[in-house]
HTML snippet that shows the backbone in 3Dmol.js (N, CA, C, O; Angstrom):
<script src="https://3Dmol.org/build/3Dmol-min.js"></script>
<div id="view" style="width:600px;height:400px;position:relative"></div>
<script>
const pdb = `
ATOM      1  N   UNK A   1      16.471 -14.414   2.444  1.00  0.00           N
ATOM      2  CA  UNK A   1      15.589 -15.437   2.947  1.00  0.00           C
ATOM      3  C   UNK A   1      14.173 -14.860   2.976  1.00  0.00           C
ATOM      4  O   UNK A   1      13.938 -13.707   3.337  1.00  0.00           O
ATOM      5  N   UNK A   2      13.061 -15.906   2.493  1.00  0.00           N
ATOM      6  CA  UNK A   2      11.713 -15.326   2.805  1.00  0.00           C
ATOM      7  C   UNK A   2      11.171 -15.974   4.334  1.00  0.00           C
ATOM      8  O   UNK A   2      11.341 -17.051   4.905  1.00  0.00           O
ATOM      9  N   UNK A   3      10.461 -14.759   4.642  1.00  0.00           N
ATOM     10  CA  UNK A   3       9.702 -15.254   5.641  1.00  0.00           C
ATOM     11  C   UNK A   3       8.289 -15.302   4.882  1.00  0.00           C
ATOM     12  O   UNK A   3       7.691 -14.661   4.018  1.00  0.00           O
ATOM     13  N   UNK A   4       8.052 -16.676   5.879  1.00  0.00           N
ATOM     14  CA  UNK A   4       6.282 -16.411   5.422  1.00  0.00           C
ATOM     15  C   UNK A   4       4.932 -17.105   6.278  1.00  0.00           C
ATOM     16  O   UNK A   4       4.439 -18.232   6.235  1.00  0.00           O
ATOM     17  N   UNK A   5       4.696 -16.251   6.824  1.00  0.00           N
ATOM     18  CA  UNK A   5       3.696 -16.624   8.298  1.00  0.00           C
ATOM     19  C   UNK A   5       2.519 -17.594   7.925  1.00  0.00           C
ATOM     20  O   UNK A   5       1.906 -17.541   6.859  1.00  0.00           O
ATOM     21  N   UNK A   6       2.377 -18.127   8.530  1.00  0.00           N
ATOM     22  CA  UNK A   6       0.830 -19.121   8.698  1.00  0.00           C
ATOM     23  C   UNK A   6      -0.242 -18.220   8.794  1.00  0.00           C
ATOM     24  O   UNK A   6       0.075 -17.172   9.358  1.00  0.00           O
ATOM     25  N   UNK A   7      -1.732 -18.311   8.321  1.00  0.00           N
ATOM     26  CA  UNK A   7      -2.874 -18.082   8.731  1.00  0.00           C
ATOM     27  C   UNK A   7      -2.943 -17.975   9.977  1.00  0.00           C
ATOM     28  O   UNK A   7      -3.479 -16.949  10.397  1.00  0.00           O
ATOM     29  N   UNK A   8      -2.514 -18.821  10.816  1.00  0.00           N
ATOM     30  CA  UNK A   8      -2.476 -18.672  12.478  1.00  0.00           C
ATOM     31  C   UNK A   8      -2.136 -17.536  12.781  1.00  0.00           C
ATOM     32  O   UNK A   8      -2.737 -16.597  13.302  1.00  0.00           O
ATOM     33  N   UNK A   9      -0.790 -17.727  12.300  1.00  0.00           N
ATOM     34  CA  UNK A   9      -0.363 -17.073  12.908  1.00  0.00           C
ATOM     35  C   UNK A   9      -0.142 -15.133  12.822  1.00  0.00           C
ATOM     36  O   UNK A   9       0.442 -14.355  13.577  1.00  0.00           O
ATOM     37  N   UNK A  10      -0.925 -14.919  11.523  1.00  0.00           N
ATOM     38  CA  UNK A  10      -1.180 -14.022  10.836  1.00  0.00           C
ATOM     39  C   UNK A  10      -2.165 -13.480  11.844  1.00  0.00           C
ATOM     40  O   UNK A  10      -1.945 -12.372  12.333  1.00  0.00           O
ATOM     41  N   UNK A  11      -3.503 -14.346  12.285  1.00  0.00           N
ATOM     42  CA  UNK A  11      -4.358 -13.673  13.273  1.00  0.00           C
ATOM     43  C   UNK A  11      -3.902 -13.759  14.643  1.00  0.00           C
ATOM     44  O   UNK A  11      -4.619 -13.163  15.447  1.00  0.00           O
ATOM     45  N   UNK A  12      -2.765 -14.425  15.165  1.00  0.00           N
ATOM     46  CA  UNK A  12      -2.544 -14.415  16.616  1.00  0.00           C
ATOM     47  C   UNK A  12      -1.687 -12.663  16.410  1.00  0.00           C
ATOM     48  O   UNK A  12      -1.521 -12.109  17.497  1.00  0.00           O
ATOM     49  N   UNK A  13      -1.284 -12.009  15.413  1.00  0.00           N
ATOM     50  CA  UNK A  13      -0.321 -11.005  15.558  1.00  0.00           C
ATOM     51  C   UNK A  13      -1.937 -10.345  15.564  1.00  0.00           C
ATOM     52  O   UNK A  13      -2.467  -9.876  16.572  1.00  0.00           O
ATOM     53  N   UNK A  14      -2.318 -10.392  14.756  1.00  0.00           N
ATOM     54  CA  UNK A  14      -3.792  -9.113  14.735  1.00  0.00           C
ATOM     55  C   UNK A  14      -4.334  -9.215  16.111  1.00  0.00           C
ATOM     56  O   UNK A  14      -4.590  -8.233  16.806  1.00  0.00           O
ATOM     57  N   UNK A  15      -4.496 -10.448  16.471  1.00  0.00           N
ATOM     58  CA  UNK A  15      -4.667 -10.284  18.063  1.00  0.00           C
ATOM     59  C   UNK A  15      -4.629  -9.348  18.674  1.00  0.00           C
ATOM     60  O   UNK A  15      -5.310  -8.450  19.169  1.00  0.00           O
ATOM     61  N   UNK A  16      -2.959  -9.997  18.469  1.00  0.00           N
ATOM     62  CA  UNK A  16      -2.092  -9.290  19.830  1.00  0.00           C
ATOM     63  C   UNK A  16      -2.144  -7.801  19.571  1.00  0.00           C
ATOM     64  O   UNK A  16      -2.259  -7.065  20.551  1.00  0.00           O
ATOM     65  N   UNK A  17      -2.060  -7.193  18.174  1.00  0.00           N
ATOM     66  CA  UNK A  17      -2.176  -5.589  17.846  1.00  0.00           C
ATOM     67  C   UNK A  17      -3.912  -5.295  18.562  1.00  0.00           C
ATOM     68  O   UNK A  17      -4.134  -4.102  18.768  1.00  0.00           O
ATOM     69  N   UNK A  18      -4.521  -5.803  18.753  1.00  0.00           N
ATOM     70  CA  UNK A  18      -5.845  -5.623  19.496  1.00  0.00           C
ATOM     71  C   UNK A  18      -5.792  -4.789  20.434  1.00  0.00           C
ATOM     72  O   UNK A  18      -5.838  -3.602  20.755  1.00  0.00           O
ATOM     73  N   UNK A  19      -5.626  -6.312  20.908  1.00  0.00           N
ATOM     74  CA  UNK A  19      -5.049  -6.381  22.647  1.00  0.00           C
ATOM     75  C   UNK A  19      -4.097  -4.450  23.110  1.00  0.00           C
ATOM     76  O   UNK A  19      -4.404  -3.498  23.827  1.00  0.00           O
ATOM     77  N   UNK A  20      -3.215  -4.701  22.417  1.00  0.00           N
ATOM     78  CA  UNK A  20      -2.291  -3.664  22.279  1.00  0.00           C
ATOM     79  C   UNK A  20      -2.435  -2.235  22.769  1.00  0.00           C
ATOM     80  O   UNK A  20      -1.954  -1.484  23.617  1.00  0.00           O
ATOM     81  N   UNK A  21      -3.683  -2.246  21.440  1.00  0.00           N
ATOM     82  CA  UNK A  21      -4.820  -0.885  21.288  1.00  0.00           C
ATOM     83  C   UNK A  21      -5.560  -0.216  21.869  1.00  0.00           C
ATOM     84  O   UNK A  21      -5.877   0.967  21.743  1.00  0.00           O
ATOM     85  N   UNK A  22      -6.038  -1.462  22.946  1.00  0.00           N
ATOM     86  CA  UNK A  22      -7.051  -1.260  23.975  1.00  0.00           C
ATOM     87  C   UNK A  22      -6.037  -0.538  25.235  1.00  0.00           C
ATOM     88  O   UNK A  22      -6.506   0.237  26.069  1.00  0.00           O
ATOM     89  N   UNK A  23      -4.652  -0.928  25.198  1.00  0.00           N
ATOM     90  CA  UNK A  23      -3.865  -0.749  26.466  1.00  0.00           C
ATOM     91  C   UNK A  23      -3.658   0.776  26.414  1.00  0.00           C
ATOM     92  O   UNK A  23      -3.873   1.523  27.369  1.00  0.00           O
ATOM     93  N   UNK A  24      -3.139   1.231  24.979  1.00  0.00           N
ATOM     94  CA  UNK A  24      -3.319   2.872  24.451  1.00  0.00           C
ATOM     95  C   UNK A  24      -2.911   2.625  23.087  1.00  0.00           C
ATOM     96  O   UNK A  24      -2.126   1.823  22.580  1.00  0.00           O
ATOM     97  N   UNK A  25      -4.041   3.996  22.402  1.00  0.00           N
ATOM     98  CA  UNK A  25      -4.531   4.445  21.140  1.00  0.00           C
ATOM     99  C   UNK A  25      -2.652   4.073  20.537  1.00  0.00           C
ATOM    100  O   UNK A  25      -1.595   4.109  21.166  1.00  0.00           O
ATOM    101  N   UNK A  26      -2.871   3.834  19.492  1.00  0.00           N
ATOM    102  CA  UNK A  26      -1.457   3.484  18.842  1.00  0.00           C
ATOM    103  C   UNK A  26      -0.227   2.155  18.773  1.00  0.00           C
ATOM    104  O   UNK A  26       0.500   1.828  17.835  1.00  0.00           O
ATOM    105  N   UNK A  27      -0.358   1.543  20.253  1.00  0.00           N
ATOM    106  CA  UNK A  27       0.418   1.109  20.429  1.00  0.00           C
ATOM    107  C   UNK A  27       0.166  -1.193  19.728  1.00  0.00           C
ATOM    108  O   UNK A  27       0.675  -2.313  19.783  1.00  0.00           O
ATOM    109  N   UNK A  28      -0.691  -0.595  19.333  1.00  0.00           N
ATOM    110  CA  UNK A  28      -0.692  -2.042  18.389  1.00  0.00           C
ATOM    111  C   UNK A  28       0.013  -1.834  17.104  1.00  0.00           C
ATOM    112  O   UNK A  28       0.651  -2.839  16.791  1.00  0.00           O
ATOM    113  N   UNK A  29       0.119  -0.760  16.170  1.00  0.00           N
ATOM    114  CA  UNK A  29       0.567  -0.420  15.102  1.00  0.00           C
ATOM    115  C   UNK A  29       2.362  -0.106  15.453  1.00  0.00           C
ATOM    116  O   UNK A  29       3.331  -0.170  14.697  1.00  0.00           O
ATOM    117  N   UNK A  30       2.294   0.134  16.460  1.00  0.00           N
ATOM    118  CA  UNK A  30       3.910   0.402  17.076  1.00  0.00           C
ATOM    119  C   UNK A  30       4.037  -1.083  17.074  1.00  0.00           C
ATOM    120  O   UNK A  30       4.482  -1.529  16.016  1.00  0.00           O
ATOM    121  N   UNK A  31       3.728  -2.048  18.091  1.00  0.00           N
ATOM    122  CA  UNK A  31       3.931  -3.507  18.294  1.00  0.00           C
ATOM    123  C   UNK A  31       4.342  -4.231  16.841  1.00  0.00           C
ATOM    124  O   UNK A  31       5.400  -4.835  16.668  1.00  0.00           O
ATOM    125  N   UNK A  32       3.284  -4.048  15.816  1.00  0.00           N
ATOM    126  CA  UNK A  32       3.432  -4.658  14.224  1.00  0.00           C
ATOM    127  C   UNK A  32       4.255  -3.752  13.808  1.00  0.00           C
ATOM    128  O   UNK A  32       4.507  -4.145  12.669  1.00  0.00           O
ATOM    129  N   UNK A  33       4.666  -3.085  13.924  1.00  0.00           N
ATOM    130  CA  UNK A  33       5.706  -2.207  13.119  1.00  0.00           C
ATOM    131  C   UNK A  33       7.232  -3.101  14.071  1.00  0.00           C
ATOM    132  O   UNK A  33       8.072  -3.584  13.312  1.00  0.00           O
ATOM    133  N   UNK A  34       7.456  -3.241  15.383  1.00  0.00           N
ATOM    134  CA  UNK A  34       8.545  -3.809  15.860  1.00  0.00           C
ATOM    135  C   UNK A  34       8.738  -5.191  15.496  1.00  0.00           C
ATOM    136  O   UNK A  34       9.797  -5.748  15.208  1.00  0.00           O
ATOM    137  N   UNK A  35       7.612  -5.652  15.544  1.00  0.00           N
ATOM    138  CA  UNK A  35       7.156  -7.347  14.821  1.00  0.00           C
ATOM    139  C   UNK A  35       8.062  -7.141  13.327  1.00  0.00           C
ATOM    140  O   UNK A  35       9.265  -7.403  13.306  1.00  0.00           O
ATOM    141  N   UNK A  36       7.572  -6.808  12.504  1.00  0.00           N
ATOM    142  CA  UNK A  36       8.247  -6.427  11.534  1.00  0.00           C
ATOM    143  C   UNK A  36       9.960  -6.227  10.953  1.00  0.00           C
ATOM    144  O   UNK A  36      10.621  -6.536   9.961  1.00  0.00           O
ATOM    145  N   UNK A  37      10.127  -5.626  12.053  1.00  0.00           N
ATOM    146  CA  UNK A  37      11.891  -4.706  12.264  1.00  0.00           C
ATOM    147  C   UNK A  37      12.733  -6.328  12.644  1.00  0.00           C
ATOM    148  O   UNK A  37      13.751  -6.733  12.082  1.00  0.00           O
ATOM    149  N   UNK A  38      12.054  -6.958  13.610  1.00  0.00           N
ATOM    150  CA  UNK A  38      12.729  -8.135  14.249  1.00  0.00           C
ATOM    151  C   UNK A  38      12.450  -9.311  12.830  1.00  0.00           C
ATOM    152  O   UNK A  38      13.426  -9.909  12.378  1.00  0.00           O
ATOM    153  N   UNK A  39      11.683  -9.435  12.504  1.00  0.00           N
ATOM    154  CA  UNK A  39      11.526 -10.525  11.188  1.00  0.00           C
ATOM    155  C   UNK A  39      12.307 -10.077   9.919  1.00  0.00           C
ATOM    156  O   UNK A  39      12.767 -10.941   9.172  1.00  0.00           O
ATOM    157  N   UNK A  40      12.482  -8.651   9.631  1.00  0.00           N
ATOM    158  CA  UNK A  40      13.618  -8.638   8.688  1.00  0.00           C
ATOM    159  C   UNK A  40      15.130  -8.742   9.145  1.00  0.00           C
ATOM    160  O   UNK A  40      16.062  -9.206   8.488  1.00  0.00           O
ATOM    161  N   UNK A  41      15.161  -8.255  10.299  1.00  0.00           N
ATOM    162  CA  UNK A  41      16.690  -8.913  10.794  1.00  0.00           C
ATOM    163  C   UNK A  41      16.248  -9.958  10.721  1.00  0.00           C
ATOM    164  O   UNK A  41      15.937 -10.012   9.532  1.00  0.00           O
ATOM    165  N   UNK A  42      15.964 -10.931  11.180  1.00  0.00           N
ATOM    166  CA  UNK A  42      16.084 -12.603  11.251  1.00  0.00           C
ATOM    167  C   UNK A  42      16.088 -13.335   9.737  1.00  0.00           C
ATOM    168  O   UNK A  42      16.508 -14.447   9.415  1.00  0.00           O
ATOM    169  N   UNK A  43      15.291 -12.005   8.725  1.00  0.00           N
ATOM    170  CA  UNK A  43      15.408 -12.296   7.252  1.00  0.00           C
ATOM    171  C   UNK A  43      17.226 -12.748   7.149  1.00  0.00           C
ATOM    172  O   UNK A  43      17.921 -13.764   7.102  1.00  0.00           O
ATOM    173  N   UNK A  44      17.420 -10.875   7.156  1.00  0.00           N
ATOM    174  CA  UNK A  44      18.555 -10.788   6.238  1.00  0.00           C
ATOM    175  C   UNK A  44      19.364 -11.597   7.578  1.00  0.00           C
ATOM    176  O   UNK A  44      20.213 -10.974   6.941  1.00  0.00           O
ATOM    177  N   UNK A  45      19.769 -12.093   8.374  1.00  0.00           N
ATOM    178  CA  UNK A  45      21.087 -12.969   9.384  1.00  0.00           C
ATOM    179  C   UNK A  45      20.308 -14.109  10.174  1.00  0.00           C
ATOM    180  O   UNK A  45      20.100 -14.293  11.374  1.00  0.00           O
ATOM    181  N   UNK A  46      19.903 -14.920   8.821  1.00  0.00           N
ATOM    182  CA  UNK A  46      19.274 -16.202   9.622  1.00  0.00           C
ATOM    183  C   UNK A  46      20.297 -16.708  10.704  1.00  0.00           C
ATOM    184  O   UNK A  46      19.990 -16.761  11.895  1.00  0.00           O
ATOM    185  N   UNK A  47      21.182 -16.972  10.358  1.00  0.00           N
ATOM    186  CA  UNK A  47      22.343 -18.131  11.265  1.00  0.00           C
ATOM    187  C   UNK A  47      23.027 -17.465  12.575  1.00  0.00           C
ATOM    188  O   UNK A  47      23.760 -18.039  13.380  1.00  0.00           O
ATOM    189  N   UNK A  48      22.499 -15.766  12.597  1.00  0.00           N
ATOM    190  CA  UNK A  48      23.076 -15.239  13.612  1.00  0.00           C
ATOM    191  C   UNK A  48      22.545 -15.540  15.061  1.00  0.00           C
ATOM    192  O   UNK A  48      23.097 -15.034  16.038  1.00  0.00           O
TER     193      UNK A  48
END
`;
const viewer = $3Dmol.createViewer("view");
viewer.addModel(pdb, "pdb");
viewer.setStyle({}, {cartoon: {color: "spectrum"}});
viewer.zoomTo();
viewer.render();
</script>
């Protein structure tokens, strides 16, 4: 299955990796990296 994000919603994640960054050095790139991990499971076991 493809995923494939909206413009929106493409900048509400950059956002949120902002946001993230400011809380401590790294942890927006950790956040999009977990963002990530959870959207390819939901890839590969849509119906689960």
């Amino acid at each position: 299955m493809k995923v494939i994000f909206s413009e929106l919603a493409k900048l509400e994640l950059d956002d949120a990796c902002s946001f993230y960054d400011l809380q401590m050095s790294g942890l927006g790139l950790k956040f999009k990296e977990e963002v990530g991990k959870a959207v390819r499971r939901i890839a590969e076991f849509p119906t689960a």
